[in-house]
N, C-alpha and C positions, 0 to 999 in steps of 0.2 A: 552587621549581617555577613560581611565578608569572611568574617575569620569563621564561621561556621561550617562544620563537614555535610557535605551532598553523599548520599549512598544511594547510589543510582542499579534499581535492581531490573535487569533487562537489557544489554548492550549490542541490540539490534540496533534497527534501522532508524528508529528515534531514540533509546536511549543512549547510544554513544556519540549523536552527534548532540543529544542534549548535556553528556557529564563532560564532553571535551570543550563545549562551549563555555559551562559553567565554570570549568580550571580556569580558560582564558580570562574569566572575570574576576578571578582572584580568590574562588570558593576552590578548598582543598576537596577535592572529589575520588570516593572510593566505588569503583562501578563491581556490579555483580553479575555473572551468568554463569549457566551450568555447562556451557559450552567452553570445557576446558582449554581446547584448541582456539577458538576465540582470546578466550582469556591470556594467554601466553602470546601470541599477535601482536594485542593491545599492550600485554608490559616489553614487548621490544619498541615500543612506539611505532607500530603498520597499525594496519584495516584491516579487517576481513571483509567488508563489504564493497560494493565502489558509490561514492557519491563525492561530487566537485569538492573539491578546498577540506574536508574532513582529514585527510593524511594529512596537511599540514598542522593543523588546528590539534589532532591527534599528538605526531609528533612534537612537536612544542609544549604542548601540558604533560604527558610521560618526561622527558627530559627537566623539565622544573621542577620534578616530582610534586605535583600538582593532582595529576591521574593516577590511582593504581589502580589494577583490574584484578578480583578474586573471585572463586569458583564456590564461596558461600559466605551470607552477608557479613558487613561490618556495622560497628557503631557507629552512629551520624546525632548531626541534630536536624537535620531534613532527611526524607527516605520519597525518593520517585519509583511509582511502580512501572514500568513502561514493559513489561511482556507481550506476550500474544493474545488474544480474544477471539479463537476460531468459535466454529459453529458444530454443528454434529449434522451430518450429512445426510442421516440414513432415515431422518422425517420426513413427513410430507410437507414441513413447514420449518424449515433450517432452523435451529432450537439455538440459541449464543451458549459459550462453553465459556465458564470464567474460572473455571478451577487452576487455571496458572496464575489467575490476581490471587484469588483466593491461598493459593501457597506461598507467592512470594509474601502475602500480608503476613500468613503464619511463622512464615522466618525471619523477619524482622522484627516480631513481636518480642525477644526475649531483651533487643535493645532498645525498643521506645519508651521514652521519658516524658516528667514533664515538660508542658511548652516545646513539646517536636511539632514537626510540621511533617504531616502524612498524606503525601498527592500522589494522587491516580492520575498517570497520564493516559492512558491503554482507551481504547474505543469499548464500551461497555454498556449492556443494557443498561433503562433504568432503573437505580435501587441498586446497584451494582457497591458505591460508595456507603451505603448502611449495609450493605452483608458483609463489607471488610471492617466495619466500625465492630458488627458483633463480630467477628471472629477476635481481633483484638480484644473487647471486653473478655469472652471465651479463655483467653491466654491470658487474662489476668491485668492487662493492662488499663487504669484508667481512664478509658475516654473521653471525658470530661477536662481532661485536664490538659488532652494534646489537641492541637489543630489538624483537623480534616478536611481536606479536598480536593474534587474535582477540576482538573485543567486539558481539556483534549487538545493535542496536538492538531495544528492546520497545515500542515507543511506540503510542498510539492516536492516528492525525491526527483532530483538533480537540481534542486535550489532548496536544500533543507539549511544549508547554514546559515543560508540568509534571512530565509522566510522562518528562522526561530526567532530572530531580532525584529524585524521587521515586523509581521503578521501581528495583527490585534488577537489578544488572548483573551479567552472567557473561562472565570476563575469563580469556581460556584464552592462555597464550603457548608459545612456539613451545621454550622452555627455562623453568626454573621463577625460574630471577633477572629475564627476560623478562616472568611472570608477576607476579612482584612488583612490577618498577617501571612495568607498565602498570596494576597495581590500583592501586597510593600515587597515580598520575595521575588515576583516575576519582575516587580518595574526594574530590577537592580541589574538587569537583561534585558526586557525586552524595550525595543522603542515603540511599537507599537502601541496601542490604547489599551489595557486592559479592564477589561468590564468585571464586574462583579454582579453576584448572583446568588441564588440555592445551589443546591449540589446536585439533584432530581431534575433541575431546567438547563444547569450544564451539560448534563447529562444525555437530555432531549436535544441539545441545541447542535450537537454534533452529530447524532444520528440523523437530526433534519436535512444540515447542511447537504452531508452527502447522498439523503434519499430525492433532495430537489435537483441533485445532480444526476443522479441515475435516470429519474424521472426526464428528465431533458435529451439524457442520451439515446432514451429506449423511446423516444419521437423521432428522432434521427434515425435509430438503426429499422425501424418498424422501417422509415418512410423509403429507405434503400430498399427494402425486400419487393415492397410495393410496385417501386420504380423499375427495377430488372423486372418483371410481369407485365408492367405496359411499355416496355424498352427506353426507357427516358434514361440519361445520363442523371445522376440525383446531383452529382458533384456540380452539375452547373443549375439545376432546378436551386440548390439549395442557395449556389451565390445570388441568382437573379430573386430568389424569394428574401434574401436577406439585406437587398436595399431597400426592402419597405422600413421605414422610419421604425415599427415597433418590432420590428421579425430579426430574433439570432436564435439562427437553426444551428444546434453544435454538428461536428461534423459526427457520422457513422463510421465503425469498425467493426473489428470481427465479436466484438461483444465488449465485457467490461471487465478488468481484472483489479488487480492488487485489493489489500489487505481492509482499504474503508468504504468505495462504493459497491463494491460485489459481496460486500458482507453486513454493511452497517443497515439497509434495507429491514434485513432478517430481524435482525434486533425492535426493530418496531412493530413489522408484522406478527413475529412469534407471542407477543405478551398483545396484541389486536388485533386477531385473524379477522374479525367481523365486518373488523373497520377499516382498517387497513388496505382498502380494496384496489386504488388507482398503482400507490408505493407496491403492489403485491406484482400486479397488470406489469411494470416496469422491469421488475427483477425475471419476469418470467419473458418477458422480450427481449432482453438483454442476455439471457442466458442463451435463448432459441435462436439467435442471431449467430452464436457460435453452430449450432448444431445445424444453422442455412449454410453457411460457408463451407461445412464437413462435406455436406450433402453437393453443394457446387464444384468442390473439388472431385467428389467420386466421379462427375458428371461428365467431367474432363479427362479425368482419366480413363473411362471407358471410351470416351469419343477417342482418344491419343492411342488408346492399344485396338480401336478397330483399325485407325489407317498406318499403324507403325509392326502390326500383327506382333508385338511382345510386349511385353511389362514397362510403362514406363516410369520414370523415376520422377519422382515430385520433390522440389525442394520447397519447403518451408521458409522463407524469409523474416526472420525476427521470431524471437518465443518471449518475451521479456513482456508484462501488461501495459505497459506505453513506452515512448522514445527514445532511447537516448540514456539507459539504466541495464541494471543487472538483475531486477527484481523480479522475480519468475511466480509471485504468490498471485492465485486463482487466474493465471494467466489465457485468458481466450485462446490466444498461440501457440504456449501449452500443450492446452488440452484438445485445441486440433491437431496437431503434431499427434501429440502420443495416440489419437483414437486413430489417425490413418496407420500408424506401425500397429497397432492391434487388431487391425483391420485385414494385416496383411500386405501393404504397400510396400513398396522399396519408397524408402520416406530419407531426406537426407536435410538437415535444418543446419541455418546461418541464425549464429547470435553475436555480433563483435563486442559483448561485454559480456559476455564468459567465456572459458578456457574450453572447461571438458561439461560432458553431463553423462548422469550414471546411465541413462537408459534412448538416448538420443546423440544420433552418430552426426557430430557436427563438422562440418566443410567450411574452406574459407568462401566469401562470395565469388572469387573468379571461377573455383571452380565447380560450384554451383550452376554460375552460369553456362558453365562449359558444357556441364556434364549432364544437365536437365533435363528433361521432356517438358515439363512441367513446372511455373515458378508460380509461386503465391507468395503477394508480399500482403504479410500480416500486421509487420511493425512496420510504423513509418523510422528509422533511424534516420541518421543522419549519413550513413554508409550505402544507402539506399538509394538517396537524393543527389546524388553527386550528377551532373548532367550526361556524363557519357554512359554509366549507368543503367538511367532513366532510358537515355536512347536503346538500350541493349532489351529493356524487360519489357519495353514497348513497339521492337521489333520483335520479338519472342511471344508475343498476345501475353503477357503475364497476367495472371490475375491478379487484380488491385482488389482488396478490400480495407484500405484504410486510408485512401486519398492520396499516397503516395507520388503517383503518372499524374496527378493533375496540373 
């Protein structure tokens, strides 16, 4: 299995830490994206992205020429689809958008052979894996003849390299010999347990995970909104509720972002409006949670320019969807950021894991805190948390919405 080529089509956030892992195991891996600029990064042996220990891992497989990265695909005898799976915005019911599986499936079609191994890694409704089987058939290729399937990614960005070894994998194929020789694939990497399955229950089993995640959070963030209306601190309600033996309250933020709980919801709901009723309750408290904190900042700001009689300036602390990262997809901080600069605010945001951004004028934190009326800290980082800090944003009445000052 070793001596076989990976064409790993997707060199984001899972697929290049998945094609640089795979070099390191001894699989010659060709990775694909249309992001030319990417692509050129990755054959000087850099990132474009940031996530722990991946530049090294990166660099060491380009250098053995192990990795190469090309801007349209190659021959393989395994093809990972790992693109994007956004949604379409403009429903009353966020609709999943698979037309980037669906193309990469179509560009890979002119190389699949017999006995390939064709896996979807990408977060995908269900059914998702037979409308790439027919588009292959469509293109001519015998389906029957190649292996199919399902394997969603579990990972935590800022321990993705680890948590691709480590994490038990669920490997649903498309037929059960399909199933088998995409699991004998994963063990050859992963330590964890790999389970086997359908491809339709893999499918379901990852949009589950993280709707039972969301569903947790949006009991938290609900139970904050609550608590500011009967003045309770939630941050210590939540510790003292969570020494009862069966009670773990997760904590509350400014809502929910990145690419699988703020989205993978939808994907259930949209194909079960009917039923879907509690996961639907979730995503829509989870979102309004952002639009409470928009509304708590205005609230401040009008109190700060009655006693300061001018415009004050609000910094934003953190835009990134959770800690300690660069990843800015459906980011609550984000999209509170950018709706106060649309709003009209003198808005000025701290991210210490990006440089620049196109439409958001970014300050270091000292002078942030220098230069403030107003501080919202949205992300907990770790830049954040330092204790003299802490003393500074908690002398200045910051507002905390993500447990930061606790």
């Amino acid at each position: 299995m070793n001596k076989k080529t990976v064409c790993v089509v997707g060199l984001g956030y899972i697929g290049l830490p998945t094609a640089a892992l795979l070099a390191s195991k001894g699989y010659h891996v060709v990775g694909v994206d249309l992001n030319a600029h990417a692509v050129d990064t990755i054959n000087q042996g850099k990132i474009h992205i940031v996530e722990p220990d991946l530049d090294a891992f990166v660099r060491s497989a380009v250098a053995a020429q192990r990795l190469t990265a090309f801007t349209t695909p190659q021959a393989g005898d395994i093809y990972m689809i790992c693109v994007p799976t956004p949604f379409h915005e403009d429903e009353e019911i966020p609709r999943p958008n698979i037309d980037y599986v669906l193309a990469a499936t179509r560009s890979i079609a002119p190389f699949v052979k017999a006995s390939d191994l064709v896996i979807l890694e990408s977060t995908s409704p269900v059914g998702t894996t037979d409308a790439m089987a027919e588009v292959l058939a469509q293109a001519g290729v015998n389906v029957a003849s190649i292996h199919m399937a399902y394997c969603p990614e579990r990972v935590l960005p800022g321990k993705i390299m680890t948590e691709l070894v480590e994490n038990d994998r669920v490997v649903g194929g498309m037929t059960p010999s399909a199933t088998a020789a995409v699991g004998a694939f994963y063990r050859t990497f992963v330590h964890g347990e790999v389970l086997e399955t359908d491809a339709r229950t893999a499918e379901m089993c990852k949009l589950t995970e993280n709707s039972f995640r969301d569903v947790n959070i949006a009991f938290a963030n609900e139970l904050s909104m609550i608590c500011e209306k009967e003045r309770i601190d939630v941050w210590n309600l939540i510790r003292l509720a969570n020494h009862h033996p069966r009670v773990n309250i997760l904590q509350p933020g400014a809502g929910v972002g990145g690419h699988c709980i703020a989205v993978d919801p939808w994907f259930i709901v949209s194909r079960n409006p009917e039923t879907a009723r509690l996961i639907r309750s979730a995503r829509e408290v989870n979102n309004g949670k952002t639009d409470w904190v928009i509304d708590r900042i205005k609230i401040a700001v009008a109190d700060a320019s009655a006693r300061l009689e001018r415009k004050p300036r609000v910094a934003c602390l953190g835009l990134a969807f959770k800690p300690d990262i660069d990843d800015l997809r459906e980011s609550p901080a984000m999209h509170i950021a950018q709706a106060l600069v649309t709003a009209g605010y003198d808005v000025v945001a701290v991210e210490p894991n990006i440089e620049t951004h196109d439409t958001l004028p970014l300050t270091p934190l000292d002078d942030a805190l220098r230069s403030a009326d107003i501080l919202a800290v949205l992300v907990k980082h770790r830049e954040f948390l330092d204790s003299s800090t802490k003393r500074v944003l908690m002398e200045a009445g910051a507002l905390d919405f993500c447990g930061a000052l606790v």
